[in-house]
C-alpha positions, 0 to 999 in steps of 0.5 A: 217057451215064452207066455204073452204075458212074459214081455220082460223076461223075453226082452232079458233073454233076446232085447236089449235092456238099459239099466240107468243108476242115478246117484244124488247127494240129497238127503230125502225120503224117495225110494232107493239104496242109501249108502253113505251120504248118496242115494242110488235108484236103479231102474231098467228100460227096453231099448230098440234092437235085438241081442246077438242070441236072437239072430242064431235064433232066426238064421235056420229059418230065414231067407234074405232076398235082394236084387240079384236074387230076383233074377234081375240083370243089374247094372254093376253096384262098387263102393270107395272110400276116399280119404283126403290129407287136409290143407296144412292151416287146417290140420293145424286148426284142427289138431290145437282144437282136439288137443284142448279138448282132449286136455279139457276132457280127461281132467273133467272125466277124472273128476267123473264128469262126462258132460263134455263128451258129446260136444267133444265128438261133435265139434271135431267131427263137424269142424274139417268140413266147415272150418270156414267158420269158427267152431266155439265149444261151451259146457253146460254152464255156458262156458268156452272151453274150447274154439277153433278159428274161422280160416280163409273162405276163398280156399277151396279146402281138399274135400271140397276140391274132390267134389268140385272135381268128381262132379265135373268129372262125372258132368263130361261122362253125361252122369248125375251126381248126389251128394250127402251132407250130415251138417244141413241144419243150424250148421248148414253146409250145403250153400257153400257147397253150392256155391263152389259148385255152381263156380264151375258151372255146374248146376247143383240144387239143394234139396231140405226138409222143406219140400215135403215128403210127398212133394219131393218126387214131383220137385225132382222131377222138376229139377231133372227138367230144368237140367239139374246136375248135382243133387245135395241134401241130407241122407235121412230125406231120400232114404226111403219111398225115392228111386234116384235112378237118374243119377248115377254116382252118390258121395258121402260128403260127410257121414251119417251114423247110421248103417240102415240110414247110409244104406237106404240112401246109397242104394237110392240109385241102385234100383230097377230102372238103372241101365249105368253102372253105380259108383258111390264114395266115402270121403273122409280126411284122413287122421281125423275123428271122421276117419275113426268114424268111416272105420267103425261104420264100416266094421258094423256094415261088414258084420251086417254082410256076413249075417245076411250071407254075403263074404265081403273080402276084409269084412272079417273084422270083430263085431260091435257089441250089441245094444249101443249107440254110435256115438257111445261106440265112437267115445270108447274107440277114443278113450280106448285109444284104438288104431284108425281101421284101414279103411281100404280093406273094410270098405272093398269095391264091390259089385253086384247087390250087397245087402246090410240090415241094421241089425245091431247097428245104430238106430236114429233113436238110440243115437238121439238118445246118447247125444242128448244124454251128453249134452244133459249131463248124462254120461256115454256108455262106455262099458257093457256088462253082458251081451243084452244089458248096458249100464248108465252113471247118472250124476 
């Protein structure tokens, strides 16, 4: 039984609490453990999620309610992930790149430096996708410490050759097509894709933060007027408050990290109104840092599943601890050297509504968080020392 005032013994029992330990060589009078000619200061803050032992809590008592339960006819609802081998020069690029990293990386980890790890996944996620430019990795002092060149912009890579394919394709079937980009930042891809698309002759339309949030229903429906066939934008501006019910096949050109995120937005089309058939894909190329990436995400969105009821054949994979970042997820499968998952089992074609709360996934805060603590010389979790605590080296 827990009193009003028991926040923080009830954050210990069922939160998720980080307890961050920053050790400095200075010699100075703040408050902390002094051992040797280090001082160590330890304090502990509330994270956003919930600890494994709530859910047990909760499940007697809660009712998980979606589409098909309602009693709707929904149209079928499938799921496919495709995974691409990459063109020889561009494996090539890639594969110098990560091996320098990785070179780089163990020796400053030895050294007890994680700083590198951030950009690390960053750069070898990012750069199959835009390995039209050059990709420059710095540490945090500026220095290059790895780079990847620039190859040929007149190549239709893989990836991009599916798209052009999948969106003609679904033009000559009447069908409208979505297309999800991580990269539409300061490493903006969408105008590429645009231009290779609209090379085919197919009318694709950008849509960026730009157009607010209270605009962009009335812009799509401009759009739809002016015969839009493809939309392409980043997942987090449809995720909420749009029903995109006038496409009907979505592709995950690149992958969003996180679960809530990637299942908003994929189920934009999924909504009462749909009289076709809903197919959306997952494109990854194969052997890559966003291939490990597809097989984590999938394991987290299959334990969603069994959690709200649904047996989804192959999702019968170990769940993620709990209280992580993505990001932090992704680092310990490398440094682990786990084994790419089979995609293929994980992310089975599936019909009908299946439903995936992001109950102990990723939260866009939490992978914030771990991205800024690598770029700022604060190490990635890479151990959890019980179910609802993770632990910070601070250097």
């Amino acid at each position: 039984m827990f009193q009003w005032s028991d926040g923080q013994k009830w954050a210990e029992r069922y939160g998720i609490l980080e307890r961050v330990t920053k050790l400095s060589n200075e010699d100075n009078d703040d408050y902390g453990v002094y051992s040797g000619k280090r001082r160590r200061k330890t304090f502990v803050r509330e994270l956003p999620g919930i600890s494994p032992e709530l859910v047990m809590q909760l499940l007697d008592s809660t009712a998980f309610l979606g589409l098909a339960d309602l009693g709707f006819d929904m149209p079928d609802y499938r799921e496919v992930p495709i995974v691409l081998p990459m063109a020889k020069e561009q494996r090539a690029a890639y594969e110098t790149l990560a091996d320098m990293l990785e070179e780089e990386l163990h020796e400053r980890i030895k050294q007890g430096d994680n700083s590198l790890l951030g950009a690390y996944l960053q750069s070898l996620l990012a750069y199959p996708n835009a390995c039209f430019r050059e990709e420059v990795v710095r540490d945090k002092t500026g220095e290059i410490v790895a780079s990847a060149p620039a190859l040929d912009e007149t190549t239709l890579f893989p990836k991009e050759e599916w798209l052009v394919n999948l969106a003609c394709n679904e033009k000559e079937k009447g069908r409208r097509l979505i297309v999800f980009c991580r990269q539409t930042g300061t490493r903006d891809i969408t105008p590429r894709l645009k231009g290779l698309l609209q090379r085919e002759g197919i009318k694709s339309i950008v849509l960026n933060a730009s157009v607010g949030t209270q605009a962009r229903e009335e812009w799509l429906r401009k759009k739809l007027g002016e015969g839009m066939d493809v939309l392409i934008t980043n997942p987090r501006l449809v995720e909420t408050g749009l029903d995109l019910v006038a496409f009907q096949s979505t592709a995950f050109y690149e992958l969003d990290y996180s679960i809530y995120t990637m299942q908003q937005a994929a189920r934009r089309t999924w909504r009462l109104g749909q009289v076709d058939d809903v197919a959306v894909y997952y494109a990854v190329y194969a052997d890559t840092m966003e291939h490990r990436a597809m097989g984590l995400v999938a394991q987290k969105l299959a334990a969603a599943l069994l959690l709200t009821g649904d047996a989804v054949e192959g999702a019968l994979v170990q769940q993620s601890d709990s209280g992580r970042g993505f990001l932090a997820d992704l680092a310990k499968s490398v440094i682990a050297g786990s084994q790419i998952a089979d995609l293929n089992s994980l992310f089975r074609e599936r019909s009908r509504e299946q439903r995936a709360p992001d109950f102990l996934g990723a939260t866009m805060q939490d992978l914030r968080a771990e991205l800024a603590a690598a770029i700022d010389d604060e190490p990635f979790l890479l151990q959890i020392p019980s179910a609802n605590y993770r632990q910070l080296s601070l250097m």
